[in-house]
Structures are given as C-alpha cells and as structure tokens.
N, C-alpha and C positions, 0 to 999 in steps of 0.2 A: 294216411291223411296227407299227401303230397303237398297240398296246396297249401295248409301249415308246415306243411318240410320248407317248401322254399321260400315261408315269409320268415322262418327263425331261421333259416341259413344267409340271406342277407343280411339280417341284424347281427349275427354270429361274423357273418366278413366285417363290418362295419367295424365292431367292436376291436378284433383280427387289428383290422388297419389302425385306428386309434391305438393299440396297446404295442404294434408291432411282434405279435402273436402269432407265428407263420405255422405252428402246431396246430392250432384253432383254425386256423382258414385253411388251413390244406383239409382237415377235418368237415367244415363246412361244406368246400366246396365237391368233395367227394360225395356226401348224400343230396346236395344239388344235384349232381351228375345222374347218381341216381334215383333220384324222383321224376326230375325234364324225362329220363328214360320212362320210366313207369306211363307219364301222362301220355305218352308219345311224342313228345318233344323231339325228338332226336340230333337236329340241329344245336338247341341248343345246349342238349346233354352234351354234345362232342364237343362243343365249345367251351365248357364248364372243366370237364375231363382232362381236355389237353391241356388245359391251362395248368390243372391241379399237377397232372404228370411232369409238365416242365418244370413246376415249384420243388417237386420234390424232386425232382435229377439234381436243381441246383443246391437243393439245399445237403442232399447227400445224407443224411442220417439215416442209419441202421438199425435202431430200434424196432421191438415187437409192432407197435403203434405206428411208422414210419412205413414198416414193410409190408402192415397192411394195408396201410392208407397206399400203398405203391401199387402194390398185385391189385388190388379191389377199382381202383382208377384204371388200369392197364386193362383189366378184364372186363368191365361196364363198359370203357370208349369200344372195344373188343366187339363187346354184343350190341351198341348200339350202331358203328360200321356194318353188321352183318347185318341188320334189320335193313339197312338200308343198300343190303348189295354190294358192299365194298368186301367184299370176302376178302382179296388178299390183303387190305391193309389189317385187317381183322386178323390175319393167320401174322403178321408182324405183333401186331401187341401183344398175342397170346402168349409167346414165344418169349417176348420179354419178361410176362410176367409168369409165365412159368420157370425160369432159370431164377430168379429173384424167388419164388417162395421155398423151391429147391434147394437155393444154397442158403437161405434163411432155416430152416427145417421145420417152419413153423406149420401145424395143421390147420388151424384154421384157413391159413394163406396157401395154404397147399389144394385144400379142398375147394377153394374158389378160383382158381388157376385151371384145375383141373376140370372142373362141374361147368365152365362158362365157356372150357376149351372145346368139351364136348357136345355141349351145348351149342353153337357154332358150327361144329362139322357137322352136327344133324340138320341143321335148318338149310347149309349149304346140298344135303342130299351125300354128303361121306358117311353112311349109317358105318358102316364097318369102324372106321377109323373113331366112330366116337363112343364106340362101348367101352373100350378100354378104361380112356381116364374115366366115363362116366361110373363104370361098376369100382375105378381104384376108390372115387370122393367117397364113395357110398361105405364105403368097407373102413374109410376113416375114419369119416362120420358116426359110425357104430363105435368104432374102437373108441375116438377123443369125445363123445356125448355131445357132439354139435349137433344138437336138435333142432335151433331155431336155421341151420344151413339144410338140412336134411330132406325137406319139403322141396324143394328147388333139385337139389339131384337126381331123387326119388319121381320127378314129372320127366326129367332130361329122359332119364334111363330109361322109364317105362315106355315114353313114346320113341324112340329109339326101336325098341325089341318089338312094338307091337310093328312098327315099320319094316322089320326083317322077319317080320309072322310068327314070334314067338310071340303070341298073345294073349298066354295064360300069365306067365310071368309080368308081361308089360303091364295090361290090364290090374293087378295087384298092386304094382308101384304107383300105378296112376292113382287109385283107390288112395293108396295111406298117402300120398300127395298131399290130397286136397281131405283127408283126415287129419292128419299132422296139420298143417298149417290152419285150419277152423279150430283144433285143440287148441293151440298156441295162440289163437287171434289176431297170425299175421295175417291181413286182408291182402297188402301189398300182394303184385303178381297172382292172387287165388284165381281171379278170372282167367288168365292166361294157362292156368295148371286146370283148370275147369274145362277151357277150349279141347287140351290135346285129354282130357279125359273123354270129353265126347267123341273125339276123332280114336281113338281108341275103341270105345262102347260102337261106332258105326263100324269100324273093320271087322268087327265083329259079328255083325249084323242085328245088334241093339239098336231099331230104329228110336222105337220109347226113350229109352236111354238118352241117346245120344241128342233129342230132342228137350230133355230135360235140360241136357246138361248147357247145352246152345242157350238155350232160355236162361237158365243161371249165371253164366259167362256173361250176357250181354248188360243183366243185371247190376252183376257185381262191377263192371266195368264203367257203366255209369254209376251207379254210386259213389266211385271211387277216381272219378276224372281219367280211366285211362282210355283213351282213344284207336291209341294202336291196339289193344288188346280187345277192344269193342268190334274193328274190324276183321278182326281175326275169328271174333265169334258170330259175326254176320255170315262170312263165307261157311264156318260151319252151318249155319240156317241152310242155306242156300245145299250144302251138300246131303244135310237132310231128307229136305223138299224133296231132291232130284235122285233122290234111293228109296225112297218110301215108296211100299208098292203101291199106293193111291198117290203116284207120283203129281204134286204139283207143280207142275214144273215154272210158271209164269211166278208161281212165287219163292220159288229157286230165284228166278233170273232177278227176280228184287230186290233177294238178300244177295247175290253176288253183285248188285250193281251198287248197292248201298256199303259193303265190303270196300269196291271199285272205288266208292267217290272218296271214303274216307286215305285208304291207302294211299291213293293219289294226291292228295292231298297230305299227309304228312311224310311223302318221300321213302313208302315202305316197298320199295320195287321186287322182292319176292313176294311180298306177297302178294301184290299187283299182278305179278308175273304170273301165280298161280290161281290167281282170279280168273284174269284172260284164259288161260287154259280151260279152267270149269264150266266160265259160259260161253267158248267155242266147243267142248262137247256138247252142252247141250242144247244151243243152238244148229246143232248138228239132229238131234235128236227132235226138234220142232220141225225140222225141214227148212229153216233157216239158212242155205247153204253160205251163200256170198258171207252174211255175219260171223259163221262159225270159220270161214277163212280168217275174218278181218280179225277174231279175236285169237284162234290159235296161231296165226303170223306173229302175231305181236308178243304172244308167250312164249314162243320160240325162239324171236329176237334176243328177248329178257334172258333168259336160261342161257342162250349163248354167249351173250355180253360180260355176266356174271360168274361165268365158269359154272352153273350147277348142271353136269353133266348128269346125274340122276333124274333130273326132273326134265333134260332133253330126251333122254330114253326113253321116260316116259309119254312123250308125244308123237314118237314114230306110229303108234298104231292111229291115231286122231289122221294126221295128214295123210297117211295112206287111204282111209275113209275118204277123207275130201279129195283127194286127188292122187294120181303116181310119178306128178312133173310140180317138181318145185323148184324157184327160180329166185338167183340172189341177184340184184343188183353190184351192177361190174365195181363200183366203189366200197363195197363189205368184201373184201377176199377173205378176213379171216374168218368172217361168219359162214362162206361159202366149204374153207377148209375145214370150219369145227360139224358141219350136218354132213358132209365127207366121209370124215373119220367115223361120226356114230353111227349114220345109215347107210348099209353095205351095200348099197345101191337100188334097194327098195323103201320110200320113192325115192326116183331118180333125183340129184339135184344138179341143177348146171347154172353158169356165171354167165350173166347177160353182160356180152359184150359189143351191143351194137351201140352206135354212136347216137347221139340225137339229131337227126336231120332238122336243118334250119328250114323255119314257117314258111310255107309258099306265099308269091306274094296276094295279097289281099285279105289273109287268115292272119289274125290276131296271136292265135293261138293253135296249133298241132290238134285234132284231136286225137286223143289216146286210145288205145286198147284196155279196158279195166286193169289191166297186167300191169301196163305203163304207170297207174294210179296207185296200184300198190304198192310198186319197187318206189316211185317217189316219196310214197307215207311213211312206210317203215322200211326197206331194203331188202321186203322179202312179200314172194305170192307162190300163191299154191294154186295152179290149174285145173279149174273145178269140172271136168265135161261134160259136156250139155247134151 
C-alpha cells in the first residue's frame, strides 16, 4: 500500500525532525525510496535514496539497523539507476553495498546486496554474471529462513535461467515466486514477479499462460499504484499478441505503444528501449518498412547508449532484415565504434562523414534524402532497398 507508505513516511520525517531522530528518518526515508520505486517514481526514489545514503555516510554508525538501512538504500538507488539506464552508476552503488554487508556479515544485508546485484546484471542483459550472487541470496535465504526476501530472488533467479534456456529450473522459481509471496501477502512488486513469470510461461511456449499472467500483472499493478510495473505488463500483452498463432498483431502494437507512452513517460529507457525493438519487429512483419526502421534505430541507439550489449546482439538479425547498410551520423563515433565491434560486418556499418552543404540561394531549407531525416532524429539509419 505505497501510497500509505509515503503518507506515514512524511509524518515519520516530521516527527524525525522535531525529535532530532536521525535513526527514524533515515528509517523513513529508506521505505520512501522504496515505495517512489515500486509506484514508478523513479526520480524521486533516487532523490529520497541519496539523500538517505548521505545521512548515513555522515552519520557513521555500525549497527545491524544502520547497516541495513545502508546496503538496502545503496541497493534500491542501485535498482532504481538501472530502471532508468544508468547501469554504470548502478554497478557503483552495488559495489558499495556489497563490501558494507560483506564486512558486516550480516545475512539479511548480504542477501539483498547480492539479489539486487543480480538483479541489475540481468536487466542490463549480463545473464551469466548474474547467476552467481543470484543462486548465493537464494541458498542464504534457505539457510537464515529469510522468507519474507525469498520471493524477490526466487523471480531474479528464475528469470535469469529461463533467459539462458534453462527453463525447467527457471519456470519453477518463477512459480514459488509468485506462491511465496501471495502465501506471505506481500503484494509489493507481485506484479512485477507476475510479468517475468509470463515472459517465462511464453518462452516456453505457454501462450494460455503467459496471457493469464499478462492479465494478472496488469491488474495487480493497478491496484496497487505501480506504473512502472503496469508497463512492463503491457509490453508483455503486446508480446503475447504478436506469438499467438492467431497472431493479432494490431493489438500487439497497442499494448506496445501503450508499454511505450507509459515508459516514456516515467524515464524507464530499457524498457523503452525494448519496446522500440518489438514494435520494429513487428512492424516489420506488417510490411511496415520505413516504421520498423524508425523503431528498431532507435532501440539500437538505446542499447548502445546504455552499454546493454546483449540486447544489441540481439538486433543484428532485425536490421539485417531491413537492410545490409547502416549508417551512423559523423557526430556518434562511439556509437559508430560499439555496432563495429558487435557486427562483424554483416550489416555493413559506416560513419557519415559528409559535411552539410549550405542552402542554395532561394531555398529556405536543403531538401533531404530520408537518410539525412534519420541521422538528424536519432544518429542512426538503416538503408531500406527499394
């Protein structure tokens, strides 16, 4: 219930500040941080978060209470950075609060260090690097009876492994996921452990499934004010739609645009990023050509910007579809250098190096070549032939 999280976490600061309580508001403002998170806030989760983290740098105490309220601040700003594509300041907080629960030895601080580290690599597309700590929390978890953390690693993990096609395994974590936490009553995040259980049930090729669970997701997320996680369950609609053998695809493209308007609006640019992607495949698949550039450009952009090299891998096959010449604007070199490096030269890509010739006179304006329209929108075109 968020939206009573953060009218008793004001009143909790208030108090804080009349009593000079800096235990209590650091307290506060840590499930402030994370509830803004939950609703999709994200801004001002990170604002809430840093704040809390600086209190406690200054304040210095070592305590159980102290070192949770540290790791737990460090790992929320962590995941709510990575929701919005700042991976590497994300791989900095982690890193802090990982050596803090480490040399605390504390488990519960350990298992949320490590569940939120993992968590993070996965979304950035490091499947490998995030089984690790994911399967350590989990083995904690069993060990110190952190049941009410358990639901949360148990989704990490599972969609992780069903990501690297171990999908008997995943599939089962996903399951007691979203069993454990309906046992437990914790709503918080259900929706979100709902999404990657559908996106699981569809790798599978559970359309039923993965359709229910989309339905359930979007549900629980509006009941429960979170936004980011509503969009999240959109694009799953949308991925649905556009797998199901009585493929509707026009109502694919609604749930990904509907995905689209929310993301965009709350500053979620993975998953923005992987929106554009799904409805440039399948604008692709409409016969849509030009559209299915205009949107896998721009998820290509995203994925570069971002460093999620896994999720650029994954669009080499897309732009070779729409074309074998793609072209970076001469002001992105390093975007020019990172589709370089990943595509070994099928499609080609090359750096527009021509200069802009000044209007002739009587012409207001140059007209362009479509190409020229693209490289000025986003820095990138993929040469469709006619």
């Amino acid at each position: 219930e968020t939206a009573r999280t953060i009218d008793y976490g004001a009143r909790c600061l208030a108090i804080a500040a009349r009593r000079g309580d800096a235990p209590l508001a650091m307290l506060a403002r840590r499930y402030l941080g994370h509830s803004h998170h939950a609703q999709g806030q994200h801004r001002l989760a990170q604002e809430v978060l840093e704040d809390n983290v600086e209190a406690l740098e200054a304040e210095g105490a070592t305590d159980v209470g102290a070192t949770t309220s540290y790791v737990a601040s460090r790992s929320w700003l962590a995941w709510t950075l990575a929701d919005q594509g700042e991976f590497e300041r994300a791989d900095v907080c982690l890193d802090r609060a990982r050596a803090r629960a480490e040399d605390a030895r504390h488990p519960y601080s350990q298992a949320i260090a490590w569940t939120i580290s993992g968590l993070v690599w996965r979304e950035r597309g490091q499947l490998d690097r995030a089984i690790a700590p994911l399967a350590r929390s989990l083995e904690l978890c069993e060990q110190a009876s952190l049941s009410v953390w358990q639901p949360i690693v148990s989704a990490a993990l599972g969609a992780t492994l069903v990501a690297v096609d171990r999908k008997d395994e995943g599939e089962a974590l996903l399951r007691d996921a979203v069993r454990r936490s309906e046992a437990l009553g914790v709503m918080a995040y259900l929706s979100r452990w709902v999404v990657l259980l559908g996106e699981g049930l569809l790798a599978r090729g559970d359309v039923a499934g993965a359709r229910a669970a989309a339905d359930r997701a979007i549900e629980l997320a509006l009941a429960h004010g979170e936004r980011g996680h509503e969009a999240m369950a959109w694009r799953l609609v949308g991925d649905v739609a556009a797998q199901d053998p009585a493929a509707d695809l026009p109502a694919a493209r609604e749930a990904y645009e509907q995905a689209l308007a929310i993301g965009d609006e709350l500053g979620l640019r993975p998953l923005v990023a992987r929106t554009h992607f799904d409805l440039g495949r399948l604008q692709r698949r409409l016969g849509h050509l030009e559209d299915a550039e205009e949107h896998v450009a721009r998820a290509v952009v995203l994925f570069s910007d971002m460093g999620m090299r896994h999720w650029l891998e994954q669009s080499e096959p897309e732009l070779k579809a729409l074309g074998h010449l793609v072209i970076v604007d001469r002001s992105n070199v390093g975007l020019f250098e990172s589709l370089r490096r990943q595509f070994a030269g099928d499609p080609e890509i090359i750096l527009d190096r021509r200069r802009e010739p000044a209007p002739r006179a009587g012409h207001a304006e140059r007209r362009h070549h479509p190409v020229d329209g693209a490289l000025r929108r986003r820095g990138l075109a993929v040469v469709i032939p006619q």
